[in-house]
C-alpha positions as CSV (number, residue, x, y, z in Angstrom):
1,X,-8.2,-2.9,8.1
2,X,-6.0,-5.1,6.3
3,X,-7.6,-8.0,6.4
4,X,-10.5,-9.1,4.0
5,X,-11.8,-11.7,6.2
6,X,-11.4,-10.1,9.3
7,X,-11.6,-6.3,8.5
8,X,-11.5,-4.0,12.0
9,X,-10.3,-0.6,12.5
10,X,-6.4,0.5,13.5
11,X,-4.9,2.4,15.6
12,X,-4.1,5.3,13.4
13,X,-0.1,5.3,15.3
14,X,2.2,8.6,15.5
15,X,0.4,11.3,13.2
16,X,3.5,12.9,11.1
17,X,3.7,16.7,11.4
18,X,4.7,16.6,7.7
19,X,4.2,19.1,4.8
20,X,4.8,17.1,2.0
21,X,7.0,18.0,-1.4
22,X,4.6,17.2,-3.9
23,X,1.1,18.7,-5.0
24,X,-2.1,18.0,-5.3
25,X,-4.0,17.4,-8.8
26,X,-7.4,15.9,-10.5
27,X,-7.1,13.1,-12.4
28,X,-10.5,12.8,-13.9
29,X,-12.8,12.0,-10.9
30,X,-10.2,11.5,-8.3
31,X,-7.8,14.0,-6.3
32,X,-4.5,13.1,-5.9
33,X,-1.1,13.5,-4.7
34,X,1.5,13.7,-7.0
35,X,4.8,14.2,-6.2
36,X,7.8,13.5,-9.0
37,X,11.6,12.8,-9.4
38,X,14.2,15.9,-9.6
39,X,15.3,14.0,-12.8
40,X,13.3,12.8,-15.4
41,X,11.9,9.4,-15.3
42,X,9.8,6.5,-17.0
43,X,9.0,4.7,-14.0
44,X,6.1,5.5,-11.5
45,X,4.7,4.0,-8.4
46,X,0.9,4.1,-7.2
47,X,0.8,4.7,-3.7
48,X,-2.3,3.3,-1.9
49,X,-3.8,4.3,1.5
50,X,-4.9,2.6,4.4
51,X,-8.4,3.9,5.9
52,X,-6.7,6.9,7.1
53,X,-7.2,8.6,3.6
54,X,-5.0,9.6,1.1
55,X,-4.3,13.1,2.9
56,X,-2.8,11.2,6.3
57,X,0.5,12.9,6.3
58,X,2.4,9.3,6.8
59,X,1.4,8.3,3.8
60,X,2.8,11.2,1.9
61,X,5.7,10.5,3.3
62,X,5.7,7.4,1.8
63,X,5.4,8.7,-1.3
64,X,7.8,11.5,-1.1
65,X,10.4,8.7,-0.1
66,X,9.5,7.2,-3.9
67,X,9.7,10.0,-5.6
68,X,13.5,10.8,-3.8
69,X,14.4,7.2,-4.9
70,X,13.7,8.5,-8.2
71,X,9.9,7.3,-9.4
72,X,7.0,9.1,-10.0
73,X,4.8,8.5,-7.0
74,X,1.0,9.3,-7.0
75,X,-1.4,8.9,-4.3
76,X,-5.4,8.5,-5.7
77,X,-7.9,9.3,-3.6
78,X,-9.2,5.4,-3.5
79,X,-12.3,6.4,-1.0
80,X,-13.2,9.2,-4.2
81,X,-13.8,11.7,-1.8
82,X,-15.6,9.4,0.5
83,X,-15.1,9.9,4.3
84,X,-12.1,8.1,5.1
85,X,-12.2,6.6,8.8
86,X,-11.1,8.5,12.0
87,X,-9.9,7.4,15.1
88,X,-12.9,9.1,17.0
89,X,-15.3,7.1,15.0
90,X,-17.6,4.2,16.8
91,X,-15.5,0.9,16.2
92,X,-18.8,-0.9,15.5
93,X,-19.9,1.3,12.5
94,X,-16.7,-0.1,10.7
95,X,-18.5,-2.6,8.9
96,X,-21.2,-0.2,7.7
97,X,-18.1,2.5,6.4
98,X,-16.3,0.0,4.8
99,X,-19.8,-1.3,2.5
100,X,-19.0,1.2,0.0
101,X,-15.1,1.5,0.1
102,X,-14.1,-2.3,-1.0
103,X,-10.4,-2.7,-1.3
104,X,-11.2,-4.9,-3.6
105,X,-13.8,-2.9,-6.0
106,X,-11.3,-0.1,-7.4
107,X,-10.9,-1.5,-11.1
108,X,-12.1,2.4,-12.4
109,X,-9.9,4.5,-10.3
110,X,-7.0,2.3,-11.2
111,X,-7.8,2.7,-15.3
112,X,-8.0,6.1,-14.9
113,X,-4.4,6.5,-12.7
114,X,-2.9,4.1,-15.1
115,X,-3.9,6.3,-18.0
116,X,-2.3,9.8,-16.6
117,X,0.7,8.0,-15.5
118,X,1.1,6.7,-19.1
119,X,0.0,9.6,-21.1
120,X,0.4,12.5,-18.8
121,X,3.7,11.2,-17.0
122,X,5.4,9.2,-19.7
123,X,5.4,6.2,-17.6
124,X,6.5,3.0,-18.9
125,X,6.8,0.8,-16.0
126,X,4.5,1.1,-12.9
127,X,4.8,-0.5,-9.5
128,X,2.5,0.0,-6.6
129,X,3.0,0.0,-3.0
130,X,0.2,-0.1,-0.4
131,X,-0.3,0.1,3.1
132,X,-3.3,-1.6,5.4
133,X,-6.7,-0.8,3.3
134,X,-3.9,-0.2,0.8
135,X,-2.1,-3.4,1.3
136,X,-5.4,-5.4,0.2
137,X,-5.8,-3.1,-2.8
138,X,-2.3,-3.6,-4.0
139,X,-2.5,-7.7,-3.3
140,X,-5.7,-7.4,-5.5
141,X,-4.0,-5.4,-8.2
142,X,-1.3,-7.8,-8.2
143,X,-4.2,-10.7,-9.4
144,X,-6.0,-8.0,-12.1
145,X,-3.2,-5.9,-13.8
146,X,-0.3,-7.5,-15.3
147,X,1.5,-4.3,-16.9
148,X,1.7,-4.0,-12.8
149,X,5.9,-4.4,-13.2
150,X,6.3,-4.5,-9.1
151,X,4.2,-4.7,-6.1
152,X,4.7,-4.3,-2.6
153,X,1.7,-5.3,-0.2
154,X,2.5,-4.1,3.2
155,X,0.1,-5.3,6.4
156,X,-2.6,-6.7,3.5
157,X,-4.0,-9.7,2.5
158,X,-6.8,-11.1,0.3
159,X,-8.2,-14.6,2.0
160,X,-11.4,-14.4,0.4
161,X,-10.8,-15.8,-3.4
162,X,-9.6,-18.9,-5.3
163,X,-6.8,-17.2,-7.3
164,X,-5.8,-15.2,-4.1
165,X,-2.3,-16.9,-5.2
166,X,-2.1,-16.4,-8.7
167,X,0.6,-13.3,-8.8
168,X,0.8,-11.5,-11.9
169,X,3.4,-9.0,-10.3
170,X,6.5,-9.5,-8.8
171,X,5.3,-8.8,-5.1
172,X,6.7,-8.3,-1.4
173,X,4.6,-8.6,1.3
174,X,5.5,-7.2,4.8
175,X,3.7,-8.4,7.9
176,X,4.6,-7.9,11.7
177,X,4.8,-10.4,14.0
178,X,2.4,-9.3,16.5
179,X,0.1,-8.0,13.8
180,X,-3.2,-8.8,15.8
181,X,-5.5,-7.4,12.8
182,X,-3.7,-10.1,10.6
183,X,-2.5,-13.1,12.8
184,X,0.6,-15.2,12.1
185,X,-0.6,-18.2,10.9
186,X,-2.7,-16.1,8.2
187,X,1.2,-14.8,6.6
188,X,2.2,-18.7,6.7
189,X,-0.5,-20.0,5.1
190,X,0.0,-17.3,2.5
191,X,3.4,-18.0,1.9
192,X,2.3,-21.5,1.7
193,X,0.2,-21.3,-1.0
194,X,2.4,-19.0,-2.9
195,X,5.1,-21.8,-2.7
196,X,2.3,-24.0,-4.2
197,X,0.8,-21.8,-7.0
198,X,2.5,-18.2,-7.4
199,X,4.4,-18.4,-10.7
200,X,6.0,-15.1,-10.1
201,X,8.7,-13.8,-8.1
202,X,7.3,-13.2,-4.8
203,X,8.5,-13.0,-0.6
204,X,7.0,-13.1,2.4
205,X,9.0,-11.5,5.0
206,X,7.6,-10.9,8.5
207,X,9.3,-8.7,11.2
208,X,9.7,-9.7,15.1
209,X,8.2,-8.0,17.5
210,X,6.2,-5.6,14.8
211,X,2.3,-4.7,15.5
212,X,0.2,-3.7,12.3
213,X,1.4,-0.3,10.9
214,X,5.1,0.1,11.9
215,X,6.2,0.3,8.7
216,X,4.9,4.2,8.1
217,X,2.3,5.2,10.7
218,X,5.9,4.6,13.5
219,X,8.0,7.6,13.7
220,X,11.2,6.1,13.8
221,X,12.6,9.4,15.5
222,X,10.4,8.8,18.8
223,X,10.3,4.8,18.7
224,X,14.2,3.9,19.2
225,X,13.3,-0.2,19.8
226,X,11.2,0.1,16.6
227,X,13.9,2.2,14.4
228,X,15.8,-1.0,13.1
229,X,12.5,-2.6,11.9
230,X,11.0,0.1,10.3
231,X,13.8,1.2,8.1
232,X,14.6,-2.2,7.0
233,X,11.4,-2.7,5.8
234,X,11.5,0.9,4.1
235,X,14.5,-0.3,2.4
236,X,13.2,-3.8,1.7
237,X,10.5,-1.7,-0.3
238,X,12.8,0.1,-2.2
239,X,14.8,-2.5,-3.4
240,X,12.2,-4.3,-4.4
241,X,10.9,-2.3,-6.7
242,X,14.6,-1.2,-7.7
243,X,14.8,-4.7,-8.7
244,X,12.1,-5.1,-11.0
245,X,11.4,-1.8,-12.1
């Protein structure tokens, strides 16, 4: 799911075997994952899930991988404890699931993160990064929150609104070619209209070959044709927000 006008389920990809570096907390009415710096730090990144929940292991990783770089990374329970979806689940209940866990209709959680990253973590300058579900979320963030300092959207698009374009973040967005949940001439038309409205720094950078979730549900340990792809677009996500943040 990673599309707002064509939502459908994903293949959930190589489940990590990982045990994570960071802990889990409660943040008013949401769990989280929180996992910080070795050093001391102002900056902090909000790391959303896809429909795989914020305990898939992949996505922790993700996180972990932030906090190394040196931020503050937490990972909300965006589904607020919700079911999140499973690959045994019937494809054509998606629809029904998805009613109640908008990508698009998480204005409170994000107050409330905001808040405990400013007041509990010291934060000064937050970024987010999502991925799928998340991707959507953080494009929509991107159009709400402009303390948002850096944004990376990654296989996640908004189609379905007028100021879709109208960045208030500095964001990346990372598509695969062969992405068939969001097709190619979806990213182009984005970047189009970015060219034509976005006032803000923003690039659209899509990667041959790539399906929809290479970026962390790959293990680039087991998928050596894939290993190039996915930790350039790791990297790509790390400079970004190096650059902004």
């Amino acid at each position: 799911m990673a599309n707002e006008a064509r939502p459908c389920p994903c293949d959930i990809g190589d489940r990590m075997e990982y045990g994570s570096l960071g802990q889990e907390v409660q943040i008013e009415h949401i769990q989280s994952y929180v996992v910080k710096p070795k050093c001391p730090t102002e900056k902090a990144v909000i790391v959303i899930q896809d429909i795989f929940g914020w305990q898939l292991p992949n996505t922790r990783y993700m996180a972990d991988m932030l906090s190394s770089n040196g931020y503050v990374a937490v990972c909300p329970d965006f589904f607020v404890g919700k079911e999140p979806w499973s690959p045994s689940n019937d494809w054509s209940t998606f629809q029904l699931w998805l009613e109640d866990k908008k990508p698009t209709n998480i204005s409170k959680e994000v107050d409330v993160v905001l808040k405990y990253l400013k007041e509990q973590c010291g934060a000064k300058r937050i970024g987010v990064v999502g991925f799928c579900w998340g991707g959507v979320a953080t494009h929509y963030m991107t159009l709400q929150y402009s303390e948002i300092v850096a944004a990376v959207s990654v296989y996640g698009i908004i189609r379905e609104r007028e100021d879709c374009y109208e960045l208030k973040s500095p964001t990346l967005f990372i598509f695969g070619e062969k992405d068939t949940v969001i097709p190619l001439e979806q990213v182009t038309g984005l970047e189009a209209k970015l060219k034509e409205r976005c006032t803000v720094d923003y690039r659209v950078k899509i990667f041959p070959d790539q399906t929809h979730g290479f970026v962390h549900r790959k293990r680039e340990d087991i998928n050596e044709p894939d290993r190039p792809s996915i930790l350039e677009a790791r990297e790509d996500m790390i400079n970004w927000l190096k650059k902004y943040m």
